[in-house]
C-alpha positions as CSV (number, residue, x, y, z in Angstrom):
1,X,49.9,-66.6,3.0
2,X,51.0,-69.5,0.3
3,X,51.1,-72.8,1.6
4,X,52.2,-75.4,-0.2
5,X,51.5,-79.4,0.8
6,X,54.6,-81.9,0.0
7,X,52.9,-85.0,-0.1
8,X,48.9,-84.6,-0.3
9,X,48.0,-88.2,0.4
10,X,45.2,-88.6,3.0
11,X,46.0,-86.3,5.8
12,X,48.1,-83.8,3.5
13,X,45.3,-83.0,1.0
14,X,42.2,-83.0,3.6
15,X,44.1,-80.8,6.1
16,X,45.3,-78.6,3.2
17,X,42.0,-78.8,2.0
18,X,40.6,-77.3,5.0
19,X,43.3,-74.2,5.0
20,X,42.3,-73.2,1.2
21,X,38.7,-73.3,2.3
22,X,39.1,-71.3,4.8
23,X,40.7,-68.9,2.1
24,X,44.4,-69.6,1.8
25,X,46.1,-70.0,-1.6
26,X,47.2,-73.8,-1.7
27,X,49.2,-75.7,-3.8
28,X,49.5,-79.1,-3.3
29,X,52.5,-82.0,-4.7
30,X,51.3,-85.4,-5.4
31,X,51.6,-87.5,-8.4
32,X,48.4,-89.4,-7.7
33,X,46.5,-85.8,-7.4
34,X,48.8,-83.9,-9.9
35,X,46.0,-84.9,-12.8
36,X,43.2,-83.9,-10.4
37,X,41.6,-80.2,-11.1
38,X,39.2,-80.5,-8.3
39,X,39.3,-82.4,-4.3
40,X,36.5,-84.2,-3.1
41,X,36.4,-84.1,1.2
42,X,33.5,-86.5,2.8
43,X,33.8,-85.7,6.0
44,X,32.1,-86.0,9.8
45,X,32.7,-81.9,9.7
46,X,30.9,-81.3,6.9
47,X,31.2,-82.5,2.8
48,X,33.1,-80.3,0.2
49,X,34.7,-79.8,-3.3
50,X,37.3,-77.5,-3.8
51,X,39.5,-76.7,-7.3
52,X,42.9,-77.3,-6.7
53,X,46.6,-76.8,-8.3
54,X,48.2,-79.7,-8.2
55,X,51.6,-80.8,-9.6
56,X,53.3,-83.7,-9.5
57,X,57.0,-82.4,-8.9
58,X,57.8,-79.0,-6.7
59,X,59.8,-77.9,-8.9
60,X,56.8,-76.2,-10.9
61,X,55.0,-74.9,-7.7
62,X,55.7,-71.3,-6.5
63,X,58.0,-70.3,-3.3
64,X,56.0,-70.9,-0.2
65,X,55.4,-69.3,3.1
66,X,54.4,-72.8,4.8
67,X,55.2,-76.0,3.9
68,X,53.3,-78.7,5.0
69,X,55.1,-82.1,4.2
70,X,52.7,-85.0,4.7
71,X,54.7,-87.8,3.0
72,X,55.9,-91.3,4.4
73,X,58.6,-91.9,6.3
74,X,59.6,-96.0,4.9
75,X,63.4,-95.0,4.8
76,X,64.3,-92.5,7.7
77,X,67.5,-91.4,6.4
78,X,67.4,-91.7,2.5
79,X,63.8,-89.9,2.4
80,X,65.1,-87.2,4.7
81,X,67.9,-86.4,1.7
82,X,64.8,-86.9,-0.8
83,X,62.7,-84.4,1.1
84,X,65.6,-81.2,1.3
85,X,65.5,-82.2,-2.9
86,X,61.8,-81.6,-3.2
87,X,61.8,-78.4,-0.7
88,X,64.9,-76.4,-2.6
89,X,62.5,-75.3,-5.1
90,X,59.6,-74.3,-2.5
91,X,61.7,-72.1,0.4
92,X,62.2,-68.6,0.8
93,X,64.2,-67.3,3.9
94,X,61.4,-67.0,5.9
95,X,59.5,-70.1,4.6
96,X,58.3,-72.0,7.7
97,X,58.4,-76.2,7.7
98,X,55.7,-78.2,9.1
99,X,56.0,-82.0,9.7
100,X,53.0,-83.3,9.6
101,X,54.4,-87.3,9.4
102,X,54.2,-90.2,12.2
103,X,57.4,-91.2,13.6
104,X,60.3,-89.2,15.5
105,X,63.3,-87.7,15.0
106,X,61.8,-86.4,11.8
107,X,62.6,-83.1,12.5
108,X,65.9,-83.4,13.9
109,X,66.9,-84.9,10.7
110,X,65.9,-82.1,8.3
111,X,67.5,-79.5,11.0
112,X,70.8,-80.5,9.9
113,X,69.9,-79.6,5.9
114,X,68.0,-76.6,6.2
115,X,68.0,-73.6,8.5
116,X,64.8,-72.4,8.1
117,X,62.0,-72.7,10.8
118,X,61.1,-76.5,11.5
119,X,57.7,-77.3,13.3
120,X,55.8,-80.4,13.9
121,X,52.7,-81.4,13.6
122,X,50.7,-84.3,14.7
123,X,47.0,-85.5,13.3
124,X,45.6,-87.4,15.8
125,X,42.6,-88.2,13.3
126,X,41.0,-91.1,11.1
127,X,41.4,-90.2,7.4
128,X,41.8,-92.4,4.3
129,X,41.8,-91.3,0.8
130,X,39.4,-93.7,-1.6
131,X,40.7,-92.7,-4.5
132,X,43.2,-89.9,-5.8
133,X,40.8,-86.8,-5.3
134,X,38.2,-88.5,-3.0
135,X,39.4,-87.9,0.7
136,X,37.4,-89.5,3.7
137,X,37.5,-88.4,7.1
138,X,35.9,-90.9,8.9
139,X,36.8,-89.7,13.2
140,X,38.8,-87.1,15.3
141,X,41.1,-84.8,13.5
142,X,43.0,-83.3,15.9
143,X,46.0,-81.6,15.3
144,X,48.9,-80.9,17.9
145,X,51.3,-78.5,16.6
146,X,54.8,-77.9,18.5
147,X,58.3,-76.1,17.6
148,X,61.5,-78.1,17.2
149,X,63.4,-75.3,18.9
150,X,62.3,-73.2,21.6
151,X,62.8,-69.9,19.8
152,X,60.0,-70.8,17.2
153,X,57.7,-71.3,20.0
154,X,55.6,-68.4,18.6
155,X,55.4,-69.3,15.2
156,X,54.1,-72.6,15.8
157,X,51.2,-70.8,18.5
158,X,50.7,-69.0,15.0
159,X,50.6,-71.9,13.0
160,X,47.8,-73.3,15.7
161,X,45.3,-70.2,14.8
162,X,45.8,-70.4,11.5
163,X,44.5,-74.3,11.6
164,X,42.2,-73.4,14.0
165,X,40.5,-70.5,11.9
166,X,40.3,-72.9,9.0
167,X,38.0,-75.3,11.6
168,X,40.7,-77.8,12.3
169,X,40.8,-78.9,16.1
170,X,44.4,-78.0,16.8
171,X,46.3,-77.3,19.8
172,X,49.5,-75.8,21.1
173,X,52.2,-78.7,21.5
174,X,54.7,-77.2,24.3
175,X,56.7,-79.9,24.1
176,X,57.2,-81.9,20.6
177,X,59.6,-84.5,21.9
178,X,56.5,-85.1,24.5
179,X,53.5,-84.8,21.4
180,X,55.4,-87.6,19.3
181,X,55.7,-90.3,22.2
182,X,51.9,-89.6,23.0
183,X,50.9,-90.1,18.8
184,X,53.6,-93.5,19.3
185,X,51.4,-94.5,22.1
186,X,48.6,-95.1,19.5
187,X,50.9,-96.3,16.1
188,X,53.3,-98.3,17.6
189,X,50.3,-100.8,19.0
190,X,47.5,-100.3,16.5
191,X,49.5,-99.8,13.1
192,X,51.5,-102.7,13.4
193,X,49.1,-105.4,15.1
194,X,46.4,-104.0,12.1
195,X,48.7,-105.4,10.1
196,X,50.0,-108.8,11.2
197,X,46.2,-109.7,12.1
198,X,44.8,-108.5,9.2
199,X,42.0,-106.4,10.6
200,X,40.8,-102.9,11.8
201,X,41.2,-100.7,15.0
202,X,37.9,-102.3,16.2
203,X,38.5,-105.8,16.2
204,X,42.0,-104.9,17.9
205,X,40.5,-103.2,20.8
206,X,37.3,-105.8,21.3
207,X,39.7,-108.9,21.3
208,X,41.3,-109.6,25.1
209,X,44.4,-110.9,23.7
210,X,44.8,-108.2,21.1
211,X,44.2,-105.6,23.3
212,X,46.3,-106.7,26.0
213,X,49.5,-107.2,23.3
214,X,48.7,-103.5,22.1
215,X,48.8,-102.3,25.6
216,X,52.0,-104.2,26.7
217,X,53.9,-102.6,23.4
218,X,52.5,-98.9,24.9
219,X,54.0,-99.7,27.9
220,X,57.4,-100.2,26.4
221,X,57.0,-97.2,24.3
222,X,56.3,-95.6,27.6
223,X,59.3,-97.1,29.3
224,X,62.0,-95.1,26.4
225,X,60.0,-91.7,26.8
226,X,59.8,-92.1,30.4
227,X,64.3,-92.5,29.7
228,X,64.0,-89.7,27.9
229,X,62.2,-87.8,30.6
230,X,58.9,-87.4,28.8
231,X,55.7,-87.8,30.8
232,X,53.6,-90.7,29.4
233,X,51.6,-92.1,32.0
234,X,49.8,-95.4,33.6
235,X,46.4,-93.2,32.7
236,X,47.3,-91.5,29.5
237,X,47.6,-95.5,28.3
238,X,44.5,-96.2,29.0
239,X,42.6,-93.1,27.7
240,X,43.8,-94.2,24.6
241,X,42.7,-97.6,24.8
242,X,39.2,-95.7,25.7
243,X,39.3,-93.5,22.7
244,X,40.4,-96.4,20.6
245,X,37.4,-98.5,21.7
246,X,35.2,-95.1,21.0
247,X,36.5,-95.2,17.6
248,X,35.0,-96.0,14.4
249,X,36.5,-98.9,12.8
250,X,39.7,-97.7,11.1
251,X,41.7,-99.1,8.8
252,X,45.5,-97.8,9.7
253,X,47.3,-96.2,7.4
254,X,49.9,-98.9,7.9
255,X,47.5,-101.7,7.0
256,X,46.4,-100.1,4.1
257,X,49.8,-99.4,2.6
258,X,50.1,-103.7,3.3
259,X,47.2,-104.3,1.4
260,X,48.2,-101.9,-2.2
261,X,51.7,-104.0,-1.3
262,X,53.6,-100.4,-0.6
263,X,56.2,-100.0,1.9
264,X,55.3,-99.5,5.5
265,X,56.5,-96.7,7.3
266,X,57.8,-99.6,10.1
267,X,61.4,-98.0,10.2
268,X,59.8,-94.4,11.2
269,X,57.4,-95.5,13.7
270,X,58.9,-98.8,15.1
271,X,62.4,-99.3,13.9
272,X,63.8,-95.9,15.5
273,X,61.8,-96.4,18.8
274,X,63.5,-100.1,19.1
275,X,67.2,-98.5,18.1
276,X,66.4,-95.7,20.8
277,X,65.7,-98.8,23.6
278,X,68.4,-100.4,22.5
279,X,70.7,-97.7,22.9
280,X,69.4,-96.5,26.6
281,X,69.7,-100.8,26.7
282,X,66.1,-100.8,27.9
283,X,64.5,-104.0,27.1
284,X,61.6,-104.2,24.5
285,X,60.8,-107.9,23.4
286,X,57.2,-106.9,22.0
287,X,58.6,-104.2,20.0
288,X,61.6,-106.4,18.7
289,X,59.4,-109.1,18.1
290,X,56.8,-106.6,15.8
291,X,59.7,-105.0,14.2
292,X,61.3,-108.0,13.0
293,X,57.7,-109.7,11.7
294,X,56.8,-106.2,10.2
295,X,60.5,-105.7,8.0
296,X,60.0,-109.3,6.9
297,X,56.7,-108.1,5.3
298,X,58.2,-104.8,4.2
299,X,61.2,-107.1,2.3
300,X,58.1,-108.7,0.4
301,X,56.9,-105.0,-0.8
302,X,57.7,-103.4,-3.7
């Protein structure tokens, strides 16, 4: 099986990483990586260096059978139109899609571009890269894997063994409209607030005012799944404030995209959650009030 990753920043290149170990031809696209011949993985399931292939544009990688895409989501709608450019050169009939991004209605947007199998996939994990080819895995790194239509059901069960013979926790997503409320329970609170307080997961969760204004913006998240019909309960709220004070301290992905002054994937994870409420007209002044500090600070970005 040929894999190819779209997008082999932190999660993309460790959890490709972890497939071409395992034995699987990878290719991966990054132009940060692209002048990289070799990955470096320090992680809490074991240290290792792989040669990769690399290639800063798709358009000199080979057809695919999978396609992991791992990029950011800043611009919902004009990186969709991006993504179907760099893909053309990677499908085959058959090829199957993987979004492995943070967010929703991801995969609703490329099923009205391409026809081919569209999965999701959702890293419920701690990873930062340090530099281009230096990858570190610092806690969790589990992977929830679900199809956007029911009919694909199988192939995404598939795609779970395959991750989980490569020794990636992973598990079978039934529902993905369900998986990405429960991974917004967790980014909608602790990406953004990591941000406008300047500070990790850590000192979030051990502060009683922080930690209460992270909760009250799960509960609103809660209150448009729950429109939706999506189970997110009173207790799966605070498991995850549990497993975010078991956590090492993290540095978000959001906060860190802040600090090398690169756009913020706020419209993927906030801004289409808020438009959602607004629409059912279900009211969410936390997550209005987030949203609006956060773009300012995304107009400030290159």
């Amino acid at each position: 099986m040929k894999i190819a990753v779209v997008g082999a920043g932190a999660v993309g290149a460790f959890y490709g990483a972890k497939l071409q170990k395992a034995g699987l031809e990878v290719q991966y696209q990054s132009q940060a990586l692209s002048k990289s011949k070799k990955l470096n993985i320090k992680s809490i399931w074991g240290d290792f260096t792989i040669p990769i292939q690399a290639f800063a544009n798709t358009k000199d990688m080979n057809v695919a059978d999978v396609i992991i895409i791992a990029t950011k989501v800043t611009n919902p709608p004009e990186d969709t139109k991006n993504l179907i450019q760099l893909l053309q050169p990677l499908l085959h009939p058959k090829t199957i899609v993987l979004l492995l991004q943070n967010g929703i209605n991801m995969e609703e947007r490329i099923f009205k571009y391409i026809k081919n199998p569209i999965l999701g996939g959702l890293a419920f994990t701690c990873i930062n890269r340090i530099k281009p080819n230096l990858i570190h895995h610092l806690d969790y790194g589990l992977v929830k894997i679900g199809a956007l239509k029911k009919e694909q059901s199988q192939l995404a069960r598939e795609m779970v063994k395959l991750f989980e013979k490569s020794g990636i926790e992973t598990t079978y997503a039934p529902d993905l409209r369900q998986a990405r409320y429960e991974k917004l329970l967790w980014n909608v609170p602790f990406n953004s607030l990591s941000v406008l307080c300047f500070t990790d997961t850590q000192k979030l969760i051990n502060n009683l005012e922080t930690k209460d204004l992270a909760k009250k913006l799960m509960q609103e998240t809660q209150k448009i799944a729950v429109y939706e019909r999506k189970k997110i309960t009173n207790k799966m709220i605070q498991e995850m404030i549990n497993k975010t004070e078991n956590m090492q301290p993290y540095k978000t992905s959001m906060l860190l995209d802040f600090e090398a002054k690169k756009k913020m994937e706020v419209e993927s994870i906030l801004g289409e959650l808020l438009r959602m409420g607004q629409k059912y007209k279900i009211s969410t002044p936390y997550l209005e009030t987030i949203y609006k500090l956060l773009s300012f600070y995304n107009s400030r970005l290159n």
